[in-house]
N, C-alpha and C positions, 0 to 999 in steps of 0.2 A: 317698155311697159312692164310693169312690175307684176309680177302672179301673185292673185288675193288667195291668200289659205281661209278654205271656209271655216269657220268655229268645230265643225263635227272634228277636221282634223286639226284642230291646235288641241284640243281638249285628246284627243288621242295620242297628240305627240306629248301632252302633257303626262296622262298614266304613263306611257310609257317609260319615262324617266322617272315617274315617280315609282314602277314596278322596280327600274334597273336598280335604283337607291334602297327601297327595301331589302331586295336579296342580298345587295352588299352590305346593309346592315345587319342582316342574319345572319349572314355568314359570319360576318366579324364580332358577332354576338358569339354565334359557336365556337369560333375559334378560343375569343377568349375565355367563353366556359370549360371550354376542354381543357387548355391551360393551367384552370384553375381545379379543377378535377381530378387532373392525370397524376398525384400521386396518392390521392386516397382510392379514390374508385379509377384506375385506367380502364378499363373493357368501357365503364361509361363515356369516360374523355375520348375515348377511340370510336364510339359511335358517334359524338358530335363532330369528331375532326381524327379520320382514318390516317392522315399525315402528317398527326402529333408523334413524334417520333419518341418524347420523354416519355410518353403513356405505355405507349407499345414497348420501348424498354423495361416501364413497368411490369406490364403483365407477362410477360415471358419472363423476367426475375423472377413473380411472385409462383407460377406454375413448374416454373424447374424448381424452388423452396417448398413444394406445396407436399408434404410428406402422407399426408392422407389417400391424394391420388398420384398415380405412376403419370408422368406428364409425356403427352405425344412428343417424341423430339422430332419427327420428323414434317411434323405440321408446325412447329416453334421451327424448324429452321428453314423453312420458306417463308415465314413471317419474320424472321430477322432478314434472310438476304434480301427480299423484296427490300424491306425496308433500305437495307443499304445501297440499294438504286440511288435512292433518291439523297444520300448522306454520307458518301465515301469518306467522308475525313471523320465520322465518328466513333471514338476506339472503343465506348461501348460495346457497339454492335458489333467490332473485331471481338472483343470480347465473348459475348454471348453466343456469336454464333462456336469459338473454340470451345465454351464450355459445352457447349451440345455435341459437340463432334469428340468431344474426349467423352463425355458419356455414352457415347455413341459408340467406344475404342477405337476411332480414329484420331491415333495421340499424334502422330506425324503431325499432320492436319491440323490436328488443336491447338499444336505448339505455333506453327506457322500464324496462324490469327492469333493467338494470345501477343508472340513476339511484334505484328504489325501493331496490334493495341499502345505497345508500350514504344512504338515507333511513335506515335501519331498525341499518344501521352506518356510519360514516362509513372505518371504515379495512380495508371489506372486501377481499380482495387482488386478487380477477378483476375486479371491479366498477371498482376504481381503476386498474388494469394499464389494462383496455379506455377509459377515461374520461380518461386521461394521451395514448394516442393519436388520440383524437378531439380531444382540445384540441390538441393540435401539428399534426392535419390541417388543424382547421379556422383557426388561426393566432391562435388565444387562448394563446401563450405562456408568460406570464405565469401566466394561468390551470395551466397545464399543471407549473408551475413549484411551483405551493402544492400538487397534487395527487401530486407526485413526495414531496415535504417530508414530505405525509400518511403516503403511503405506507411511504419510508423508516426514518420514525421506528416502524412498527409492525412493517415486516419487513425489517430493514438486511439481509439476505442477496439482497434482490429485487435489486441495484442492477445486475446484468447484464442485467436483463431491461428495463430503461430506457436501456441505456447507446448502445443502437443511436439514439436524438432525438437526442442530445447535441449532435450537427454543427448540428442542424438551429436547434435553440433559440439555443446558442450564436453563430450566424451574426447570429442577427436583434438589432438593438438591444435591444425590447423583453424580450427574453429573456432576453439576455448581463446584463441589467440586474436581471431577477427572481433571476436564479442569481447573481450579486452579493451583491444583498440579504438570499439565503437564508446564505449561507456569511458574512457579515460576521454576523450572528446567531446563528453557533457553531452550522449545522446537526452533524446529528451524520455526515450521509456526506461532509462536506467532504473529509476525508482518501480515501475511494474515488473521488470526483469528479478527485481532480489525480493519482492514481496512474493510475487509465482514460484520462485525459485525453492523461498522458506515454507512451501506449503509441504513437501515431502522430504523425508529424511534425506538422499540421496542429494536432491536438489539444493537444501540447504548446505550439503558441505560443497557443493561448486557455488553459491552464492560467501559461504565462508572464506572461500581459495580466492574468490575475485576481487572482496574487499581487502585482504592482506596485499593483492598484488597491488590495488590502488595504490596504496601506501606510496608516499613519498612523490607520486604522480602531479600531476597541474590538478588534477581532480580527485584528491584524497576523500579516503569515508568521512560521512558527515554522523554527526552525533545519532540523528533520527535511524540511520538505516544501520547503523552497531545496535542500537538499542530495540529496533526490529529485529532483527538477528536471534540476539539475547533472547529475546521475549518466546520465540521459536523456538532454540533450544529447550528453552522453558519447557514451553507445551509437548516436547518432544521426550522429556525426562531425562533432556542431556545435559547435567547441571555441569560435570566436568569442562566440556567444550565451552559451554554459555560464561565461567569463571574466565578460560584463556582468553579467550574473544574480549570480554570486559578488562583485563589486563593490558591486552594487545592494544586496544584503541585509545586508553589514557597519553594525556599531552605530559609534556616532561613535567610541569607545574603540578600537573595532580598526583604524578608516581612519589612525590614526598609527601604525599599524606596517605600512603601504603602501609600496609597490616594487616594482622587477622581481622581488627576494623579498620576499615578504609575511612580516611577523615574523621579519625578518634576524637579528633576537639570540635568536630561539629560547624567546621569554616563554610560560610556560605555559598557555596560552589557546587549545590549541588546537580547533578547531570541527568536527573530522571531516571537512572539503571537500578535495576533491583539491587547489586553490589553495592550502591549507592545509598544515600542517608531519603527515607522517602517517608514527606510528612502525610500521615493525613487527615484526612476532611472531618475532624471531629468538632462535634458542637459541644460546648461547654468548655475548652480549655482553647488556647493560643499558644504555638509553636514557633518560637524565630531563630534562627541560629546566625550567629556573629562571632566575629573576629573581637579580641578583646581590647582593640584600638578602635574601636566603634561605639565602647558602652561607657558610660555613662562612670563606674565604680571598676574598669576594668576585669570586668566579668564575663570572659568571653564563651561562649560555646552556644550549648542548647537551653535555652530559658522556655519552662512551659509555667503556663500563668493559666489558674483556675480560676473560675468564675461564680463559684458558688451554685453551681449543679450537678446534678448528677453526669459521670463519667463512665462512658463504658466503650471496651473495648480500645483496640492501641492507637498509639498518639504518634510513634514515630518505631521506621523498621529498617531494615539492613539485612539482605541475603550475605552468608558467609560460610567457605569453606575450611572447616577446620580437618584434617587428618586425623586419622585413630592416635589417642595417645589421653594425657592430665593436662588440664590449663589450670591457669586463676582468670578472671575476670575481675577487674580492678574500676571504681569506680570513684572521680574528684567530683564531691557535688559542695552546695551551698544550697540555704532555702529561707524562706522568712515568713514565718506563719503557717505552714505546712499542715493542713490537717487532712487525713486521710481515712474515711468512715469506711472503703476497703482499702485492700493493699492496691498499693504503685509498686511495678517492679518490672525490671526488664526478667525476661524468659528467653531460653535457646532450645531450641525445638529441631527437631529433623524433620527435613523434607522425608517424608518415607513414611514405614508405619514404627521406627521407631516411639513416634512424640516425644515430649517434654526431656530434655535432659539435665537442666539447670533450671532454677528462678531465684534472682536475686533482689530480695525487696530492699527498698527507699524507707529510709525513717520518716516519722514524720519532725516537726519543729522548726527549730530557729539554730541554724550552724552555717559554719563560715567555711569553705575549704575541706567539708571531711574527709575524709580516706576513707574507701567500702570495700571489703573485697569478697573471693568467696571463689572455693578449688571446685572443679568439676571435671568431669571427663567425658571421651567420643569412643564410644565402643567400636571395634573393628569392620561388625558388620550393619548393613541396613540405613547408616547416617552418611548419604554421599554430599549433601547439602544443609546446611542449616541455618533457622530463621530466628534471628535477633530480632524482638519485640519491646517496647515500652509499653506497658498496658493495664488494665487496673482488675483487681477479682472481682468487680459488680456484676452478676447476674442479668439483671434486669435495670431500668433507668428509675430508681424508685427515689423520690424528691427526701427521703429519709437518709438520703448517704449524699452528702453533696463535699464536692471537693472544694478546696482552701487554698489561697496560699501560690508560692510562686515559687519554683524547683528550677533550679542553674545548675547544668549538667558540664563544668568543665572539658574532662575527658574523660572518655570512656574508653578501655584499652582491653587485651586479649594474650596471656604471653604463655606460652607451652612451659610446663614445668618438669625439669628431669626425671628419668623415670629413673 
């Protein structure tokens, strides 16, 4: 005989499933709020769900970084180790709890959980951050040098937070020699290594010694980080070095077009270096440079073509180091309708407070091939650098001086004359 359940308790058994289903739904609502919470707000993802383990990672991160207040460590490290009850294989939490215990000056201890961290991941960030600086204290270099590598490659944003060794490695043989090795092997922070490098005079010249040694390497300097170099010098006021450097890194092709100007005929090759032929951005006239098997009348060099407005300020420049001594500056041009309501004229200037040394103006007209030239000299002191300009005397851009006409600059040359 079958037992009849009265209605009072089906309807009972009924809530009750329907209670047991809510609370699994809340919960599983909490859970995934917290989830979703635990890296903006954790303290809040940790009151919905106290064994969100990413949250409470969080908030113990943010209270040991928290510079305002001095953070309890020893209430943070019963709130990691609890945590790692329940999470033994998380090398976070090897992590954070070593970093507590080294704040703590338990470095024995701290090293122990940093080293199990990087047991359990090799490319964990706090565990390698602290393990990069104990290899450089303890003068494993080298050492210190593959764990940067690690590092890097898992979190290229870190490389400020390493940049502070850099003297220190770099000093030592064995290190200058891992960090070498790393970067001849196409690391991937090779290019933040020589821009941090170029920030301080010092650092620059072990970023200068590293690209010489590339040389010839599977992974030789590339145009960009010579030309960063350069530019560093620049700013440094080391025009001497920034001239060898720009010497040093030409390919064999370009060292034939070497001189006091570099690329005298204006060959379209050019490499973005201040040494270099650099057009610029001027409006009113048009800058091209060609080889004279490319034109049209065999006219090859620097063709600048005006457009009938006003012109101000230069059109084309070239840093150049001349030595104390006399030159001439020799110039092959042509032009065809040439008018010029100011002067056109190249000018050499000195980096320094020398200024102006030379200015050699352009005729105006109609000529084929003329010969220019014109003797000047580089006093002994004060001109360690000098700046070769095309440029014009306008003032101001006044619609009353408009320029004409179309100027072909053959070559343009530089030769020391006997004293």
């Amino acid at each position: 005989m079958t037992e009849q359940t009265s209605p009072l308790m089906q309807n009972l058994r009924r809530s009750g499933v329907w209670f047991a289903a809510s609370v699994l739904v809340l919960a599983a609502s909490s859970i995934g709020l917290s989830r979703f919470l635990e890296n903006e707000t954790p303290t809040v993802s940790l009151a919905l769900d106290p064994l969100n383990v990413n949250a409470l990672i969080g908030e113990i991160t943010h209270d040991l970084n928290d510079t305002s207040n001095a953070p309890d460590l020893d209430a943070l490290l019963v709130k990691a180790e609890s945590a790692l009850r329940f999470d033994l294989a998380d090398a976070r939490l090897y992590s954070l709890i070593g970093e507590i215990k080294y704040r703590k000056s338990e470095k024995d201890q701290a090293y122990e959980f940093f080293d199990q961290a990087r047991n359990l991941s090799k490319t964990e960030i706090l565990a390698l951050q602290r393990s990069i600086g104990r290899s450089i204290e303890t003068g494993d270099l080298s050492g210190a040098v593959r764990e940067i590598d690690i590092l890097l490659r898992r979190w290229p944003d870190q490389f400020p937070a390493i940049a502070e060794g850099l003297p220190t490695i770099l000093s030592n043989p064995d290190g200058y020699q891992a960090v070498l090795a790393a970067i001849r092997a196409a690391a991937p922070w090779r290019s933040n290594l020589l821009v941090t490098l170029a920030k301080t005079p010092d650092g620059l010249d072990f970023a200068n010694r590293l690209l010489l040694d590339l040389t010839g390497s599977s992974a030789p300097p590339n145009s960009s980080e010579v030309s960063h170099l350069i530019h560093s010098y620049f700013g440094q006021k080391k025009y001497e070095q920034a001239y060898r450097l720009f010497l040093f890194s030409l390919s064999d092709q370009e060292r034939k077009l070497g001189g006091y100007i570099f690329n005298s005929t204006f060959e379209p090759v050019s490499s973005g270096k201040p040494f270099d032929w650099q057009v610029g951005d001027q409006s009113g006239l048009e800058v091209t440079l060609a080889t004279a098997q490319n034109t049209v009348e065999g006219e090859g060099g620097a063709t600048v073509r005006f457009l009938n407005t006003p012109v101000k300020n230069a059109a084309l420049q070239q840093y150049i180091q001349l030595p104390p001594g006399s030159y001439k500056i020799s110039l092959a041009a042509s032009a065809r309708n040439l008018k010029l309501p100011k002067e056109l004229f190249w000018s050499i200037r000195c980096v320094g407070p020398a200024g102006e040394i030379a200015r050699f103006n352009i005729p105006e007209g109609t000529y084929n091939r003329q010969a220019l030239s014109q003797d000047f000299s580089v006093g002994s002191a004060g001109c360690p650098m000098q700046l070769l300009k095309l440029e014009t005397a306008a003032i101001a851009e006044s619609w009353r001086f408009r320029y004409v006409g179309t100027l072909v600059m053959h070559k343009l040359s530089i030769e020391r004359l006997s004293s």
